[in-house]
CHARMM-style PDB file with segment names, atoms N, HN, CA, C and O in Angstrom:
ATOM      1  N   UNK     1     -26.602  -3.360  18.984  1.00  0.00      PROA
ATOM      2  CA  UNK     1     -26.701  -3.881  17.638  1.00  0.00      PROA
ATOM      3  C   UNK     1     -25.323  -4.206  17.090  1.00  0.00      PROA
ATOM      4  O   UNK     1     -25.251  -4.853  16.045  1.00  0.00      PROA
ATOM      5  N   UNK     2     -24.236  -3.811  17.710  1.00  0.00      PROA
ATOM      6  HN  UNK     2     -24.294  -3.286  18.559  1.00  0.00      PROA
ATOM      7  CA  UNK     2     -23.083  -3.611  16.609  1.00  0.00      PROA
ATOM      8  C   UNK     2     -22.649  -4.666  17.604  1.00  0.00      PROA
ATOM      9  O   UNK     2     -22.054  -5.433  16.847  1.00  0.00      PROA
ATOM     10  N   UNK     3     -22.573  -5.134  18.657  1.00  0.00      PROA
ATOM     11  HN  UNK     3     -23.057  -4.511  19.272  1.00  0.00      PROA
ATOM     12  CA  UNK     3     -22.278  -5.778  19.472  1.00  0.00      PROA
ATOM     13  C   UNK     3     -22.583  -7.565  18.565  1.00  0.00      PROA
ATOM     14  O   UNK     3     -21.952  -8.505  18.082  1.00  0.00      PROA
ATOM     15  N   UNK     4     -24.000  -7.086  18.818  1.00  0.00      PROA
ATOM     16  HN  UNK     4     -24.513  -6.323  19.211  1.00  0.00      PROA
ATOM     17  CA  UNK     4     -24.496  -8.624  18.111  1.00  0.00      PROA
ATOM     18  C   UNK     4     -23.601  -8.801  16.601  1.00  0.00      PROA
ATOM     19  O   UNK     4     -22.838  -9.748  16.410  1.00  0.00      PROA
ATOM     20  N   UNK     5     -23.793  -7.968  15.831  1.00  0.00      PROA
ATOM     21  HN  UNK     5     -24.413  -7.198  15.985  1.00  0.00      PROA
ATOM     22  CA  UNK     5     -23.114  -8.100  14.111  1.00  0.00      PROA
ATOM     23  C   UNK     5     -21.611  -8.449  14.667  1.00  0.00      PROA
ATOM     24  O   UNK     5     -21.127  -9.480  14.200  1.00  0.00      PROA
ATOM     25  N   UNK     6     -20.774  -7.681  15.654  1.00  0.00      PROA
ATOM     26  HN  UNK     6     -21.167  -6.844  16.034  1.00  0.00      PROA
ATOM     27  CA  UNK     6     -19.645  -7.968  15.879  1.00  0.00      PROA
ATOM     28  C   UNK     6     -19.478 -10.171  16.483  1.00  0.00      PROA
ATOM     29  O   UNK     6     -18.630 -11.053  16.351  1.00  0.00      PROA
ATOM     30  N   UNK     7     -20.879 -10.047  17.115  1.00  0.00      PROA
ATOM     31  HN  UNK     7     -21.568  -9.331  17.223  1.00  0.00      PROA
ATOM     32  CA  UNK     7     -20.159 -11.695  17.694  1.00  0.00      PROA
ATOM     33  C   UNK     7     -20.512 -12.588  16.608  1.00  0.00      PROA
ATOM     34  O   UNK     7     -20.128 -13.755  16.681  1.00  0.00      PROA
ATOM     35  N   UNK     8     -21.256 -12.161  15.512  1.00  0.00      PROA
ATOM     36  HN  UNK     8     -21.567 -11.213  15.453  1.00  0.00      PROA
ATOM     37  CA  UNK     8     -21.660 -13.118  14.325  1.00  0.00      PROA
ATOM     38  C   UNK     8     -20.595 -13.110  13.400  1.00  0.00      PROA
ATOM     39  O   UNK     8     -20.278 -13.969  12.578  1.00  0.00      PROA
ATOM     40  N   UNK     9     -20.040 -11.907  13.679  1.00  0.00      PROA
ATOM     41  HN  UNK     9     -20.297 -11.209  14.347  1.00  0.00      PROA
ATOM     42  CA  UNK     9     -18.732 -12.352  12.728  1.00  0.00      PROA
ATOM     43  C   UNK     9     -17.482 -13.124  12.978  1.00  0.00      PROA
ATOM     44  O   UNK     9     -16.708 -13.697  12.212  1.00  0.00      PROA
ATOM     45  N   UNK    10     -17.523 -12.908  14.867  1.00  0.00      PROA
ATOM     46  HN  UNK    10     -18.152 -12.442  15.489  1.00  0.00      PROA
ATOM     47  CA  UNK    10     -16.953 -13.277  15.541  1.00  0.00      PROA
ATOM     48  C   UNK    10     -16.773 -15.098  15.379  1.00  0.00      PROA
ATOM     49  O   UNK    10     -15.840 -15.689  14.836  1.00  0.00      PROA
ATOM     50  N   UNK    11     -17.868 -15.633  15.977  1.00  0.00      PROA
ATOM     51  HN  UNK    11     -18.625 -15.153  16.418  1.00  0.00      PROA
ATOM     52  CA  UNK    11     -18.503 -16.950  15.636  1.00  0.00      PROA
ATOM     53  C   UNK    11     -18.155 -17.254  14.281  1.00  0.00      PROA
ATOM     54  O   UNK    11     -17.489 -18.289  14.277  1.00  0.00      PROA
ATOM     55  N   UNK    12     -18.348 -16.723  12.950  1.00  0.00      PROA
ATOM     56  HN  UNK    12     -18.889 -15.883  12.953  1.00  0.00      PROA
ATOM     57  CA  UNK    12     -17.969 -16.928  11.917  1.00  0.00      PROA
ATOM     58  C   UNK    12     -16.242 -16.980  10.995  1.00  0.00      PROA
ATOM     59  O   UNK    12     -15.550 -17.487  10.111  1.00  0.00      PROA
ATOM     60  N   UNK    13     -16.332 -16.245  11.819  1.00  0.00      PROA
ATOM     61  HN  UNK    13     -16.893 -15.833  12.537  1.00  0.00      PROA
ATOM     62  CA  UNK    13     -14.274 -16.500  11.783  1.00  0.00      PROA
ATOM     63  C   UNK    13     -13.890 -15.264  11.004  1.00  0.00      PROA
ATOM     64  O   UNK    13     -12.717 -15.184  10.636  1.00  0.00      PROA
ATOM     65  N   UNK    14     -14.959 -14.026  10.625  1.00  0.00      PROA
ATOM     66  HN  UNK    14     -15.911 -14.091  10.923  1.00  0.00      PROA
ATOM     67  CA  UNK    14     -14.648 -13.333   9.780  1.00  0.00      PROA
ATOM     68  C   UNK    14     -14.032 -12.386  10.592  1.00  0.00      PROA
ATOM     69  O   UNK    14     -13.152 -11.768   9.993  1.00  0.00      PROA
ATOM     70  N   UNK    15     -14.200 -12.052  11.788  1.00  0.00      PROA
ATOM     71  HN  UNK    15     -14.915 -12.554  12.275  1.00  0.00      PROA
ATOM     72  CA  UNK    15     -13.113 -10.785  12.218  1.00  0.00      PROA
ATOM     73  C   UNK    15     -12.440 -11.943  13.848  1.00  0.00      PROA
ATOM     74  O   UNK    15     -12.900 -12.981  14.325  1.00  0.00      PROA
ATOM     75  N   UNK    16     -11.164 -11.055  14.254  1.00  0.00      PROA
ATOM     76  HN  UNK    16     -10.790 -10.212  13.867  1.00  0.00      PROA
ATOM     77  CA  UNK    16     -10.550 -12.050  15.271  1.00  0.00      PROA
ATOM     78  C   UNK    16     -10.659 -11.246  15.946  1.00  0.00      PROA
ATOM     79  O   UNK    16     -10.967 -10.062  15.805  1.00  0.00      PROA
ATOM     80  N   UNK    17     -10.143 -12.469  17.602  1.00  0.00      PROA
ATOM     81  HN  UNK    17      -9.893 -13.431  17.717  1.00  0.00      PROA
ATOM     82  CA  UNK    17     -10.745 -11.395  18.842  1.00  0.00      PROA
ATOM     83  C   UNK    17     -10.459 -10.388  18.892  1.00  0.00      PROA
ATOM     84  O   UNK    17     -11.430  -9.715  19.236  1.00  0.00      PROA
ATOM     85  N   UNK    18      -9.294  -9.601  18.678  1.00  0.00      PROA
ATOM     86  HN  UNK    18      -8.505 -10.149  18.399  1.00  0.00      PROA
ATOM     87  CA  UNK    18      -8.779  -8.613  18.529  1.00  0.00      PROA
ATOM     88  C   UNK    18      -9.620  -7.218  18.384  1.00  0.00      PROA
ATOM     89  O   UNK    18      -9.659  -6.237  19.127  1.00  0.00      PROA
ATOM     90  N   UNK    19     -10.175  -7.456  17.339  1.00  0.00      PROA
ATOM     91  HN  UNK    19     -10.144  -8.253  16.736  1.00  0.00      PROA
ATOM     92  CA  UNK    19     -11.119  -6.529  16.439  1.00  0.00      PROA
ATOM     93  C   UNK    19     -12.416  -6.516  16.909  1.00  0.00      PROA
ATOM     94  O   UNK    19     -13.139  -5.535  16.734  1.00  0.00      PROA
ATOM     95  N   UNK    20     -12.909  -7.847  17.687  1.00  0.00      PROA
ATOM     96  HN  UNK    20     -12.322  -8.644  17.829  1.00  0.00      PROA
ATOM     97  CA  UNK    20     -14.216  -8.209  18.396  1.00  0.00      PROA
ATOM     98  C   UNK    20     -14.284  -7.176  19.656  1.00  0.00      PROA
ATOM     99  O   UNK    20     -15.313  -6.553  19.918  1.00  0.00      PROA
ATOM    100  N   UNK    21     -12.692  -7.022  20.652  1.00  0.00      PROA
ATOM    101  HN  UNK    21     -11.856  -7.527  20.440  1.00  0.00      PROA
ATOM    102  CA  UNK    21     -12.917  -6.039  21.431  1.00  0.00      PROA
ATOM    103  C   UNK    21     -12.698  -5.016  21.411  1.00  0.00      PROA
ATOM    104  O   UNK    21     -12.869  -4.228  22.341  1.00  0.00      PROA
ATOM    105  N   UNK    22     -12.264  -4.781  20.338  1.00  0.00      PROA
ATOM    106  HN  UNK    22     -12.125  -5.421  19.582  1.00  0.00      PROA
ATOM    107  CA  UNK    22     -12.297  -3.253  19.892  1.00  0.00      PROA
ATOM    108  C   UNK    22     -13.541  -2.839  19.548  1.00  0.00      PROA
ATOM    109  O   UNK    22     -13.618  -1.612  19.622  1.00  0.00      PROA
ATOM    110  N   UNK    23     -14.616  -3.400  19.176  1.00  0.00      PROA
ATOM    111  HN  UNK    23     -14.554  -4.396  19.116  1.00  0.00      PROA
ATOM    112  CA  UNK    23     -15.470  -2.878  18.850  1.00  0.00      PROA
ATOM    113  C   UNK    23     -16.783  -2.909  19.902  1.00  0.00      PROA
ATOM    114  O   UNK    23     -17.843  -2.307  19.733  1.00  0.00      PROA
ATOM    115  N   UNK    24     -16.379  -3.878  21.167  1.00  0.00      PROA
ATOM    116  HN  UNK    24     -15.517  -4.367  21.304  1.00  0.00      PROA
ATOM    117  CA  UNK    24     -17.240  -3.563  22.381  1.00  0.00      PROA
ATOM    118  C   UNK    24     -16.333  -2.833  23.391  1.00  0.00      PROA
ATOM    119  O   UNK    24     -16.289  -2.943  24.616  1.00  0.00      PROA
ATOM    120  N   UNK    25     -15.854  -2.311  22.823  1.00  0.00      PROA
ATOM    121  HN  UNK    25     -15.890  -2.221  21.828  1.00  0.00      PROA
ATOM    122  CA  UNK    25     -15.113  -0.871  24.085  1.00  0.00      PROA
ATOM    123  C   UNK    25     -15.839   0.624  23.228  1.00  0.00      PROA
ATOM    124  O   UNK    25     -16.436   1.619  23.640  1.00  0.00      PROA
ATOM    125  N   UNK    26     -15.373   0.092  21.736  1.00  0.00      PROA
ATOM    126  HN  UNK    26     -14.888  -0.717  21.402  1.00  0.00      PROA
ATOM    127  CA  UNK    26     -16.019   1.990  21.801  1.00  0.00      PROA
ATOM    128  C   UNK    26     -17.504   1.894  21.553  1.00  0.00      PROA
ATOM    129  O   UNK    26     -18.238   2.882  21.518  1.00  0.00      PROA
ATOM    130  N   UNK    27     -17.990   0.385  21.345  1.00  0.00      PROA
ATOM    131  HN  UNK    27     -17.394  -0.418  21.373  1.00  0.00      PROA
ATOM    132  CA  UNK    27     -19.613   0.509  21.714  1.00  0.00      PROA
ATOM    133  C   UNK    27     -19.948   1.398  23.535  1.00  0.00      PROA
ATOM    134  O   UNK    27     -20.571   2.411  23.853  1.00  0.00      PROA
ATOM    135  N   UNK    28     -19.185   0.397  24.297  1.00  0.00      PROA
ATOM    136  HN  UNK    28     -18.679  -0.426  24.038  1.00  0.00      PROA
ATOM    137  CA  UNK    28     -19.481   1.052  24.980  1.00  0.00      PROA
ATOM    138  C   UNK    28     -18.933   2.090  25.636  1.00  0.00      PROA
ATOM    139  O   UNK    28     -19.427   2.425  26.712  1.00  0.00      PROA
ATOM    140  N   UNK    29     -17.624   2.901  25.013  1.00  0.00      PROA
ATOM    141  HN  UNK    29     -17.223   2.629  24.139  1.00  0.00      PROA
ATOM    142  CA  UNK    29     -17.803   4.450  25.093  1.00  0.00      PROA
ATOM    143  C   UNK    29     -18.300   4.964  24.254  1.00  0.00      PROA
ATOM    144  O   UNK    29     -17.878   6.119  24.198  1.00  0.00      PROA
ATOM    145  N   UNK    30     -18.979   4.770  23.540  1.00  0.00      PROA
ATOM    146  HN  UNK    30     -19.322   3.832  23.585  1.00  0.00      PROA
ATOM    147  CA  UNK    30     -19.710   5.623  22.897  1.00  0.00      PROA
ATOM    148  C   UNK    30     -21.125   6.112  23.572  1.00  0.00      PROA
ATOM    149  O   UNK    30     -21.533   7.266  23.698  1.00  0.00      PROA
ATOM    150  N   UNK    31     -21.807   4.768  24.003  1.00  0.00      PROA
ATOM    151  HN  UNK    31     -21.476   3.830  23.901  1.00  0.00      PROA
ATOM    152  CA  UNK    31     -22.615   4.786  24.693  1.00  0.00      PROA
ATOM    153  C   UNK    31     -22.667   5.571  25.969  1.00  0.00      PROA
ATOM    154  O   UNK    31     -23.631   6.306  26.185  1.00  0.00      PROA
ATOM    155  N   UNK    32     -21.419   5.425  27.057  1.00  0.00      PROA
ATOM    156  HN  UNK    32     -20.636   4.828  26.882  1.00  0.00      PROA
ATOM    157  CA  UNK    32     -21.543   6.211  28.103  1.00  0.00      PROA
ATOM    158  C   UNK    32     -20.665   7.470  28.021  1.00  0.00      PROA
ATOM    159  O   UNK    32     -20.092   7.984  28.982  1.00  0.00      PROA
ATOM    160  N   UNK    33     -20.627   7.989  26.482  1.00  0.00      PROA
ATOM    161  HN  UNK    33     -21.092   7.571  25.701  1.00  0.00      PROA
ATOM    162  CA  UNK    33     -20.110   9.611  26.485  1.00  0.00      PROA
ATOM    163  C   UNK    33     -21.271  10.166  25.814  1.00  0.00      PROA
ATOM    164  O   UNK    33     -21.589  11.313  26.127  1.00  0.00      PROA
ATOM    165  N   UNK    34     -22.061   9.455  24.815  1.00  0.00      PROA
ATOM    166  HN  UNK    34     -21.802   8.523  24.560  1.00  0.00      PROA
ATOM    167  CA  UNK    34     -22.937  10.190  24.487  1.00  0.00      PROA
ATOM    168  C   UNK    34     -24.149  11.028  25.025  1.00  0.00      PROA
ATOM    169  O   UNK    34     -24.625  12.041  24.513  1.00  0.00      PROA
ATOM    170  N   UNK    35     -24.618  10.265  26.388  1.00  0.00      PROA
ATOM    171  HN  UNK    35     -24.231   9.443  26.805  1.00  0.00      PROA
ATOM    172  CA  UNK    35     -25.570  11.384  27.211  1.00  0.00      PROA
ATOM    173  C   UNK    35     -24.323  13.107  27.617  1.00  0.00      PROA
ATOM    174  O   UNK    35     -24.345  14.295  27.297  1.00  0.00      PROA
ATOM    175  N   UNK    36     -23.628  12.403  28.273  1.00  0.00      PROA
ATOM    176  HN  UNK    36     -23.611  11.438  28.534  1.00  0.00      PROA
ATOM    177  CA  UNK    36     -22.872  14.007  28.474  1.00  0.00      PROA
ATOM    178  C   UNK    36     -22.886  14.924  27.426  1.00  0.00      PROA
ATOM    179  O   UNK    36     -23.262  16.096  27.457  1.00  0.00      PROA
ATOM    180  N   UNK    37     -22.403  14.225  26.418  1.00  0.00      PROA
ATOM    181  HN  UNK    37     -22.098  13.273  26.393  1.00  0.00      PROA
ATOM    182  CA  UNK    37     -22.683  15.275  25.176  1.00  0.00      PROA
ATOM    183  C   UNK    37     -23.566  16.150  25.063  1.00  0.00      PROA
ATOM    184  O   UNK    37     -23.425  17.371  25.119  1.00  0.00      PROA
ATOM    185  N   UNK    38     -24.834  15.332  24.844  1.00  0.00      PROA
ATOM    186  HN  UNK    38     -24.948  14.340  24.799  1.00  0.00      PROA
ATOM    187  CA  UNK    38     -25.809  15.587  24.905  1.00  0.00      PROA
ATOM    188  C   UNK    38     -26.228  16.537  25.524  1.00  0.00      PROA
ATOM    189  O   UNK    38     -26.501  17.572  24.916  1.00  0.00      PROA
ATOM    190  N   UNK    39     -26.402  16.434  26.992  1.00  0.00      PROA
ATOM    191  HN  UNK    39     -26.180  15.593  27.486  1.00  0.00      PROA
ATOM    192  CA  UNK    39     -26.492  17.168  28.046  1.00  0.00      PROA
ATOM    193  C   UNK    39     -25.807  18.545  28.252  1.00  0.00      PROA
ATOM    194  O   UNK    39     -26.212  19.445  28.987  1.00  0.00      PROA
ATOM    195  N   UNK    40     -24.650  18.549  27.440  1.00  0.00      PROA
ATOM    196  HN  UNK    40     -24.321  17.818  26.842  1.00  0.00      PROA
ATOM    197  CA  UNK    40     -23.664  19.992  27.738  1.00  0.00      PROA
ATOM    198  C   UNK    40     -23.804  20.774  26.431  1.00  0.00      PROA
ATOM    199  O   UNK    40     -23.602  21.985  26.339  1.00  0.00      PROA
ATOM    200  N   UNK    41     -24.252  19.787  25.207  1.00  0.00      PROA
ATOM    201  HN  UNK    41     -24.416  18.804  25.282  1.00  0.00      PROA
ATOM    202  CA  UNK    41     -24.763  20.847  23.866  1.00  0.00      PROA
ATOM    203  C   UNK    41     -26.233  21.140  24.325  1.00  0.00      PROA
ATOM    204  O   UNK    41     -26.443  22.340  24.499  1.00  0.00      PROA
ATOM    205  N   UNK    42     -27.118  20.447  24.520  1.00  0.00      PROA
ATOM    206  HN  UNK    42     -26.947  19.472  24.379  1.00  0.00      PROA
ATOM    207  CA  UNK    42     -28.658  20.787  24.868  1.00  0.00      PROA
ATOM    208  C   UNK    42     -28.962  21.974  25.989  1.00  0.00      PROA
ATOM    209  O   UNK    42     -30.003  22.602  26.182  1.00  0.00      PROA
ATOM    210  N   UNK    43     -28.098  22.028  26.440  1.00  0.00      PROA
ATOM    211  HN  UNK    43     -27.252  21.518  26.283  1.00  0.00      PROA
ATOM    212  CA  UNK    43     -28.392  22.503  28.129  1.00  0.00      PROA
ATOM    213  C   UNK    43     -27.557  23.790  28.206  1.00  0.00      PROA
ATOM    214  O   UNK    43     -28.020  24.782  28.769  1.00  0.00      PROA
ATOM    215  N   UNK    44     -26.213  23.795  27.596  1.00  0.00      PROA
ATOM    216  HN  UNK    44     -25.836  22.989  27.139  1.00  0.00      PROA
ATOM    217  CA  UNK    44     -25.701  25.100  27.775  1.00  0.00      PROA
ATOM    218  C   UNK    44     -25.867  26.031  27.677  1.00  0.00      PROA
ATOM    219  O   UNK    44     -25.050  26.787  28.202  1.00  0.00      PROA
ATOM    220  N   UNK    45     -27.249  26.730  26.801  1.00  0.00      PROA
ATOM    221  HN  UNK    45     -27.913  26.115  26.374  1.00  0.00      PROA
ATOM    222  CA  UNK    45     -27.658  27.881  27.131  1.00  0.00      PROA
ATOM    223  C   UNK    45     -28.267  28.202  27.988  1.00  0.00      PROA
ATOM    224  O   UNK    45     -28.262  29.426  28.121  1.00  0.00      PROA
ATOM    225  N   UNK    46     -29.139  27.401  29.072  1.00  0.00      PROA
ATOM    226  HN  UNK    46     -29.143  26.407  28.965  1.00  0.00      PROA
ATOM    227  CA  UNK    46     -29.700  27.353  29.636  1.00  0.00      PROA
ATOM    228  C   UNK    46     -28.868  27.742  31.407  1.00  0.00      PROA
ATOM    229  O   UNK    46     -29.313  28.395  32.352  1.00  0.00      PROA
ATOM    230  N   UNK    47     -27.683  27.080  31.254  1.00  0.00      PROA
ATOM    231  HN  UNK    47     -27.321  26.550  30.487  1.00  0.00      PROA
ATOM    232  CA  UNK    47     -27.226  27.093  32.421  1.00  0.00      PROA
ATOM    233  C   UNK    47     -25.515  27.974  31.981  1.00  0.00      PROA
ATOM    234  O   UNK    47     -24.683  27.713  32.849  1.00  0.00      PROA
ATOM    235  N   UNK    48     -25.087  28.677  31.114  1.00  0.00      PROA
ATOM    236  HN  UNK    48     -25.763  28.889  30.409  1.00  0.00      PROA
ATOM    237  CA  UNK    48     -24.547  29.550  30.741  1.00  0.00      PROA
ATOM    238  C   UNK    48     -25.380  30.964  30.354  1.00  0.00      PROA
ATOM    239  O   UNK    48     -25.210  31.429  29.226  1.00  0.00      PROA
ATOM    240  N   UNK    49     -26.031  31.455  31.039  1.00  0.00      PROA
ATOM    241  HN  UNK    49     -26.169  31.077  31.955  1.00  0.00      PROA
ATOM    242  CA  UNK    49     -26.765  32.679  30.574  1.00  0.00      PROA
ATOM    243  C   UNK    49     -26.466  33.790  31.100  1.00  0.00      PROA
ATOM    244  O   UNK    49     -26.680  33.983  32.297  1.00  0.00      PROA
ATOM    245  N   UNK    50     -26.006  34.574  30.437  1.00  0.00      PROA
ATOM    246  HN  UNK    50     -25.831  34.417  29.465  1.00  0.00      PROA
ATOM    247  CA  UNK    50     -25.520  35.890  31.347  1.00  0.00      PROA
ATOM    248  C   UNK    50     -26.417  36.970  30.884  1.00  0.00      PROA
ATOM    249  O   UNK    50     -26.579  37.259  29.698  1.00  0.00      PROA
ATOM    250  N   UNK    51     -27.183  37.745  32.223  1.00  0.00      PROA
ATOM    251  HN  UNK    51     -27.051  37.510  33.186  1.00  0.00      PROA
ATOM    252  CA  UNK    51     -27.954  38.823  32.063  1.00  0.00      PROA
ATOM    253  C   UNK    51     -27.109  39.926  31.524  1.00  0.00      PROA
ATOM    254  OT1 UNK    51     -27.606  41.029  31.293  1.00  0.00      PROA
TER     255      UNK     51
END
């Protein structure tokens, strides 16, 4: 989504490339850090458990 709003502004002259790829890099780290996250807050009790 932010991708698309980013190339309409892009196309529109309101932000420059600059700012266009800045904002599809931390789209997509955001995207491929957020499962880990996920995964190590959801899961850590599960696989940190001490009897």
């Amino acid at each position: 989504m932010a991708i698309i709003v980013a190339l309409i502004g892009l196309d529109s002259g309101l932000i420059s490339q600059n700012v266009f790829v800045v904002i599809v890099l931390m789209s997509l780290l955001t995207t491929l850090i957020t499962p880990i996250v996920y995964r190590n807050w959801f899961f850590k009790g599960a696989y940190c458990a001490v009897e």
